[in-house]
N, C-alpha and C positions, 0 to 999 in steps of 0.2 A: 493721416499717416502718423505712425508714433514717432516722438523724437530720440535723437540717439539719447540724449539722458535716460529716456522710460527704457530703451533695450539696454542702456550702461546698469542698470541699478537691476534690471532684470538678470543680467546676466550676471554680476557680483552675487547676487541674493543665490541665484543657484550655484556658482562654486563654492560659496560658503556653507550649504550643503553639504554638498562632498568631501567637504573638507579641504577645497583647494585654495589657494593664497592668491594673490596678485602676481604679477609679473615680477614685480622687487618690491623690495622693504620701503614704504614710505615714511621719508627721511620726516626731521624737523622741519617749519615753516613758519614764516614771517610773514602776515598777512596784514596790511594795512586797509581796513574799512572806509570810507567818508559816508555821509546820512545819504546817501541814494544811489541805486542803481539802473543802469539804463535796461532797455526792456531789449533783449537779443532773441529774434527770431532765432528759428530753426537754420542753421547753413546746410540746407537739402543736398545734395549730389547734383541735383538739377540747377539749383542756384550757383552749383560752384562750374558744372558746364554752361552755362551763358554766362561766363563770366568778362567774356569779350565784348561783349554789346550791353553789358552790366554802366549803366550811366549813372547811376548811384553810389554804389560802391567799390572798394575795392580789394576784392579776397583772397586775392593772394600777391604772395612774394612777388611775381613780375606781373600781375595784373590780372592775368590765365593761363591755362593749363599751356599755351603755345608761347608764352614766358615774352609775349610781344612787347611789353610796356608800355600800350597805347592804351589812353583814355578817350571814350568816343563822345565826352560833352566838348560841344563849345562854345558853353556861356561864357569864359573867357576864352577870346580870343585877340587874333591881331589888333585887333583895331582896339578895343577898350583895356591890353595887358599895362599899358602905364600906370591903369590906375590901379593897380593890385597894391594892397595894403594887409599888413600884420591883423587877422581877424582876433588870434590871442599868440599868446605862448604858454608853452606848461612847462617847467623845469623839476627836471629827475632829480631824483636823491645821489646819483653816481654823474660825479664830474672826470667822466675819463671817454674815452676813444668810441663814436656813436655809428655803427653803419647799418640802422635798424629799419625796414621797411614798415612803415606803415599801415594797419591792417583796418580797415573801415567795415562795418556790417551793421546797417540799419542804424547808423547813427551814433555807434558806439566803437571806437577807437582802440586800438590794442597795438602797446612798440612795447620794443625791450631795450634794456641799454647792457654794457660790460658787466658781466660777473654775472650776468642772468636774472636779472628785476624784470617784471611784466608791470604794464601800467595798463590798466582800462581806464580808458578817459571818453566823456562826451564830445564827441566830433564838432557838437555846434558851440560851444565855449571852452573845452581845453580843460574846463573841472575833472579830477579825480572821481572816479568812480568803485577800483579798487586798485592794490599793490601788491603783488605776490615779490616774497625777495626767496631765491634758492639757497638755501643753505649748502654752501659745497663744500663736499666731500676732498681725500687727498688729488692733489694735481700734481704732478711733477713739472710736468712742459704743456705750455699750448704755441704753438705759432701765430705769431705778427698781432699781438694785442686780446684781450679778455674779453674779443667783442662777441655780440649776439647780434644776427643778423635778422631777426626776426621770428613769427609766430604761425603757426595754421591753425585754419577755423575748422570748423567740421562738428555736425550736429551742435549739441549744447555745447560745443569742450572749445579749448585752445592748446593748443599743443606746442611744446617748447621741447628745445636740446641743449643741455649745459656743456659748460668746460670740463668739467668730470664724468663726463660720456653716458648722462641719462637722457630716456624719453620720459618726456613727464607730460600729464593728462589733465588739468586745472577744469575747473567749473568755469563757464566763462561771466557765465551773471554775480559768483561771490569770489573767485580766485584761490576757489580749497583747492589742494590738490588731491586727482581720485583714482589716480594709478601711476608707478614711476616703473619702469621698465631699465635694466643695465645695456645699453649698448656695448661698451668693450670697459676693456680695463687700463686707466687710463696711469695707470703705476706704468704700461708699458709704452704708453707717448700718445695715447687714446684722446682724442676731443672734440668739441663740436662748439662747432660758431654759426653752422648756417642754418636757415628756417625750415624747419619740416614739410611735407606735403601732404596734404590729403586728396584720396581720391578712391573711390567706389571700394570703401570701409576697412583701406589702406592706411597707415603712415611710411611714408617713404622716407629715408633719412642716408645718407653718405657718412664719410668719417672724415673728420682733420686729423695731421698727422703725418704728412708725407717725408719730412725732414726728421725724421725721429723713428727709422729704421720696422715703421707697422708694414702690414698686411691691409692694404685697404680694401673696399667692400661697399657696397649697399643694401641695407635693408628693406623688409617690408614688414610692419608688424599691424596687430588689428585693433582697430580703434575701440573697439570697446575694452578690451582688455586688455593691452599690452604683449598679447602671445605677439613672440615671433613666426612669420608666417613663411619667410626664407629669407637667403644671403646668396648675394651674388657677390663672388670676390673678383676686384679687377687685376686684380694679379693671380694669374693661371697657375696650374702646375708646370706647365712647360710654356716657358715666357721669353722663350730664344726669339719666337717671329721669323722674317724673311730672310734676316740678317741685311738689311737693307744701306745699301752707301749714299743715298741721298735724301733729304724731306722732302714734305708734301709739293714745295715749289718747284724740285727739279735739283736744288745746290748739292754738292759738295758736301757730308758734316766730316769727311777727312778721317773713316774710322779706320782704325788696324783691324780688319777683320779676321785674320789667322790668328794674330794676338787672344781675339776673345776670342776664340771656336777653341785655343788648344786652353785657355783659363775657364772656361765652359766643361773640356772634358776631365778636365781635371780637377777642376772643386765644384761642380755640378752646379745645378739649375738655383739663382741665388734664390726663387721667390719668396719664401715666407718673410726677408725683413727687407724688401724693395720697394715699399712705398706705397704713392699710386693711391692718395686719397680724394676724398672727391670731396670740393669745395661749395657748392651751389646746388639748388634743386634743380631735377631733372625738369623736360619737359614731357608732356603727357598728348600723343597722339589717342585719341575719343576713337577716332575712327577703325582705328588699327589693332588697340588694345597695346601700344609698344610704347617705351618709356625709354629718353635719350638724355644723356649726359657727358659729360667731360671728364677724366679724371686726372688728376696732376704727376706732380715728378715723380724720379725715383729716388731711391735712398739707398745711399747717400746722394744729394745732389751733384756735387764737381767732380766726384770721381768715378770715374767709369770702369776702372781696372777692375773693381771687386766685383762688379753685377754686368759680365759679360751678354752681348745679345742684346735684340731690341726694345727689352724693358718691356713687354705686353703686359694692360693697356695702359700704361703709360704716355701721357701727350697727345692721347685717342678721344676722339669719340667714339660711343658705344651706347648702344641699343638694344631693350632686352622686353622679352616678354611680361606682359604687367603682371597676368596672376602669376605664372610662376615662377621669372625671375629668370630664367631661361637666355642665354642669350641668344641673340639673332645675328649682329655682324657689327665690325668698329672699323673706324679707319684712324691711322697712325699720321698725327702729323710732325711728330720730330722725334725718329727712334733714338734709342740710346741718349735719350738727353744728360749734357752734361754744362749745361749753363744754367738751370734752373727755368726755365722759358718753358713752364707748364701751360697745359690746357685748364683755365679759372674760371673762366667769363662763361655765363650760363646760357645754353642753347635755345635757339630760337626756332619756331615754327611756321614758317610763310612759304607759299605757293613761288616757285622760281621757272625763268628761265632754262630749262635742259641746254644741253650742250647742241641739241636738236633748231633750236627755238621753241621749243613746243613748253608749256607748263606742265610743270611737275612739282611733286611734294617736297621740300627741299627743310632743310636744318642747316642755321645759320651757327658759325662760334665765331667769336675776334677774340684772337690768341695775342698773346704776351709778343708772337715777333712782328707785330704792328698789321697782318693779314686780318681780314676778315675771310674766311674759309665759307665757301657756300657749297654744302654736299646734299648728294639725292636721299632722301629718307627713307628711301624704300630699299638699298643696298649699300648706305653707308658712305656712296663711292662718292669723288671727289668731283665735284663741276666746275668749278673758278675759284680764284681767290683773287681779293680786291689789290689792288695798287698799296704799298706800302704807306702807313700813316703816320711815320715815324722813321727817323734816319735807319738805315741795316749799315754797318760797315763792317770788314771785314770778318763774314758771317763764311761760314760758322768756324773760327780759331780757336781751337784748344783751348782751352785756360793749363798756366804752366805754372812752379814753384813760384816764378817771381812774379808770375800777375802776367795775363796778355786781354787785350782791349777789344771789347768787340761789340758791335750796339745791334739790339737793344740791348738796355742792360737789362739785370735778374727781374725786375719788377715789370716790364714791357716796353713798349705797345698797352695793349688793355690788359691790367690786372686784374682782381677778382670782379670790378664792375659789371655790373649787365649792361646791357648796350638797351637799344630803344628802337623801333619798325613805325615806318608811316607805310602800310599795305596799299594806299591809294597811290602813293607817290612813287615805291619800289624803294626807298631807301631805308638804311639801319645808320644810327647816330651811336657813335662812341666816343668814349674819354679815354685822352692816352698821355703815357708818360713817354720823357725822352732825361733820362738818365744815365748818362756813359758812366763807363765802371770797366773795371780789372775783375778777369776772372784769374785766381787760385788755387793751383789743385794741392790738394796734401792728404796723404794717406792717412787712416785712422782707422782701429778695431772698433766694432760694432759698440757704443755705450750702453746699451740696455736702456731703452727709452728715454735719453739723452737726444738732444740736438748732435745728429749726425752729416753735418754739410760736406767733409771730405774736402775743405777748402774752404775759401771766401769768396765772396763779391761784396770789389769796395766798389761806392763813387768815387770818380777822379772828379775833386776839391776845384780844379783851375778851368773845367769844364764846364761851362751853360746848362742850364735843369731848367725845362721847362713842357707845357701839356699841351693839348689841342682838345677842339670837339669836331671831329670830323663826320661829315654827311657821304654814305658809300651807298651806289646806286649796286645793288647785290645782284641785279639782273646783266650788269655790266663789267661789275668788277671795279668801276671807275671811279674816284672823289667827285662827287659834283662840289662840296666845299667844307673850308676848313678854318678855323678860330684858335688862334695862335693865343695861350694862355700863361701868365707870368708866372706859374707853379705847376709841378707835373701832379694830373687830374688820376685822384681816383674816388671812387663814390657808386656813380651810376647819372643815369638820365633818364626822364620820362618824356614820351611824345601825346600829347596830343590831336583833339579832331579840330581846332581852334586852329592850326597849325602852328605848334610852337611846338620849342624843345626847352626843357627844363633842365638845370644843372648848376651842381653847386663847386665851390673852388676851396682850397686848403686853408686862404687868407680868408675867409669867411662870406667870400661874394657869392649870391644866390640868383641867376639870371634865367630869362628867357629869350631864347633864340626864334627870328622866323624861322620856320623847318624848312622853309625853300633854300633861302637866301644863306643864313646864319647870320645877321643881323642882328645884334643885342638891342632888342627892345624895351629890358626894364630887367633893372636888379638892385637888389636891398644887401645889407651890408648884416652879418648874421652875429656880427662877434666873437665864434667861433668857426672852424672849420667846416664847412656842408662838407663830408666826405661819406654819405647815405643815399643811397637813392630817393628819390622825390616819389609822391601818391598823388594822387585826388580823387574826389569824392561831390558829391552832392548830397545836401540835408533842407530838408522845408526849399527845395525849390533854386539853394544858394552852391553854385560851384566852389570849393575850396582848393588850392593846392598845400599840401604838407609838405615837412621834409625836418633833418632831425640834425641840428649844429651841435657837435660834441668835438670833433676833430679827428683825429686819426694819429696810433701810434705805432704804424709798417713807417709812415712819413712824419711822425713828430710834426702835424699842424697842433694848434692852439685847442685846447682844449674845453668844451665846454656842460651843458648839460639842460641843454632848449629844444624844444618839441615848438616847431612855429607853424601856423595855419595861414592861411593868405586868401581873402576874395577882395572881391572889388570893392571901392568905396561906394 
């Protein structure tokens, strides 16, 4: 079978021909060399569909295309995880805000840090391999820190999305770059933090930007060459919806609804600067050919008065056909949001419980207002949601001029982290914040890809801030258990066949939980913030776990610039 490099060079060589160009102009680049390179298989289609029972590697963003973040080795497990020890560390050139997943393929290592650096590094000692640094272009805004959340693999290539709203194509064995592609224009509040996808000769890519008055959307474009292959935008033309007075749980959001229907007929349908970007990679049902994801607030976030109507898809998940992009159907679980309490947290794919008892195909989210949502996959529609993992109080109150209180605050429950699935067990593992806060509301004209909030959310100073790692039985709804933590959690988690749960804290603590119990059985002290999701991998036979201490600046932890690796002694 040819590799994508032979059909990428194939297919260059014939548009050059014709005289056609790339996808965009390829910018300047910083490539950093060291004397060797590691030897990178092919990443087949078929390698990246078993990538669930993949006990070597790990290729993508949440581990596979059903975004479980379960690793099925258990060389480490309960019983020998005390002696997990620092196998190296690698430290980045960017000492700033790190929430990079780490990307493993045959031994060779791929993260990114802020401002968009790629690093290939050897998995079995942490040595450089190459450095690609992005040269970026004008930014005006990005939201909550310069991060990069990671990389996709796919044939020879790695694929990466900047702050200045490119897709870009690198060589994965020397780190050239061999095509860059414009996703939007980010003079208009355009950007990108999260990792790419690949899938059956796909890149999939969403947009940041919800707070900065865009149009959001997902892409699809084609991995050899950067063509765009279509756009689904998640904000409709006609984005009124049901007009609905209460969320997904049944409450109250207290709307003036003749208010918005006569501000609706009268300055029409807000969509083109409502928001609605989408944070995280989708997930990829194989079987179905359907691709599901979340997408965030509107815009402006606290004010509701200018963008009458239930914001569609706003606060939804949504599911759409993979070749064409087509949708198929979403569910809304907090219309007209006006506290900022977006859908972040990236969807999950596990067999559930129906309302039946009977199994069914079900897609998991844990939203910002501390729910873990378990809906059916095959209509969108809604089956349970878990017991609250985090204080709700006086939900859902207005935000008003002088500030009104209401929890969760803006940040959650679970914020952009992915959550984590033990399939054998039936539970999903999350990190959550409990930060009370004053919502704001104040009116303001559209800034032209400006930060457009229409208000604030502060934390209230005399108030308690603090996280958990909750264990939710998704077939139940129920907490089976929960780890009260001395800083509010965000990053991510990974599970485990070992039965552990992996996760890192703001003050720099890096622990593993039993996944039954929650039990801390062993954690190292990182020096900077674990605020990344955790990986692992296996090389000559040795289990590793990774994870990437830089900190985080949505929460101002400490800041660092360490890539750590961990197996046993």
């Amino acid at each position: 079978m040819a590799s994508l490099r032979t059909i990428l060079t194939a297919a260059v060589a014939g548009a050059a021909l014709l005289g056609m160009g790339l996808a965009g102009t390829v910018q300047a680049q910083e490539i950093r060399s060291a004397a060797k390179f590691g030897d990178m298989n092919t990443v087949t289609q078929d390698l990246l569909n078993r990538a669930a029972s993949d006990g070597n590697n790990f290729l993508q963003t949440n581990g596979n295309y059903g975004q479980t973040r379960f690793y099925p080795n258990r060389q480490i497990n309960r019983m020998n995880v005390s002696h997990l020890r620092p196998a190296w560390i690698f430290q980045t050139d960017v000492m700033e805000s790190m929430e990079t997943t780490p990307i493993v393929v045959n031994g060779v290592m791929y993260v990114t840090t802020s401002f968009d650096h790629v690093y290939a590094l050897d998995a079995r000692t942490g040595e450089e391999l190459w450095h690609y640094k992005h040269k970026l272009g004008p930014i005006t805004t990005y939201c909550c820190g310069p991060n990069n959340r990671g990389v996709a693999v796919y044939g020879d290539m790695v694929y990466l999305a900047t702050l200045d709203s490119k897709l870009l194509a690198l060589e994965a064995k020397t780190g050239k770059l061999f095509w860059s592609a414009d996703i939007a224009d980010p003079e208009l509040g355009y950007s990108e933090t999260m990792a790419p996808t690949a899938v059956n000769g796909k890149i999939l890519i969403g947009t940041n930007g919800g707070e900065y008055g865009i149009r959001g959307f997902v892409k699809a474009y084609d991995a050899a060459n950067g063509k765009l292959l279509w756009t689904f935008n998640t904000i409709p033309e006609n984005s009124q919806g049901v007009w609905a007075t209460h969320d997904a749980t049944g409450r109250d959001e207290h709307r003036d609804i003749a208010a918005e229907k006569a501000a609706y007929a009268k300055d029409g349908d807000p969509y083109q600067k409502l928001g609605g970007g989408v944070w995280q990679n989708p997930s990829v049902d194989l079987a179905t050919n359907r691709i599901y994801f979340v997408v965030g607030n509107p815009s402006p976030d606290l004010d509701g008065a200018v963008r009458p109507g239930d914001n569609l898809y706003t606060d939804s998940l949504v599911s759409l056909d993979l070749d064409t992009g087509k949708y198929v159907c979403h569910f809304q679980y907090v219309a007209h949001d006006v506290w900022d309490l977006d859908a972040v947290s990236p969807t999950v794919l596990v067999d559930v419980k129906g309302k039946d008892g009977t199994m069914v195909p079900g897609v998991l989210h844990a939203g910002k207002t501390g729910h873990v949502y378990v809906n059916d996959r095959r209509d969108c529609s809604l089956i349970r949601f878990s017991e609250a993992m985090v204080p709700q109080e006086n939900m859902w109150t207005l935000p008003t001029k002088d500030g009104a209180r209401m929890l969760p605050g803006a940040n959650g429950g679970v914020e952009w982290s992915p959550i984590a699935t033990d399939p054998m067990m039936g539970l999903a593992y999350a990190i959550n914040l409990h930060q009370p806060m004053n919502y704001f509301v104040e009116n303001a004209a559209y800034p032209s890809g400006k930060l457009w909030l229409g208000g604030a959310f502060k934390v209230i100073g005399s108030e308690e801030q603090w996280g958990n790692v909750t264990a939710v039985d998704y077939n139940t709804g129920k907490i089976r258990w929960q780890v009260k933590t001395a800083q509010p959690m965000i990053g991510g988690i990974l599970a485990t066949a070992g039965g552990l749960v992996f996760t890192g804290e703001g003050n720099g603590a890096f622990k593993a939980y039993d996944a039954q119990t929650g039990a801390v059985l062993w954690k190292f002290q990182a020096g900077a913030g674990v605020n990344a999701p955790p990986a692992s991998y296996t090389v000559d036979g040795k289990q590793f776990v990774v994870v990437a201490a830089g900190g985080n600046t949505q929460l101002d932890y400490k800041r660092g610039n360490n890539i750590i690796a961990f197996t046993l002694d």
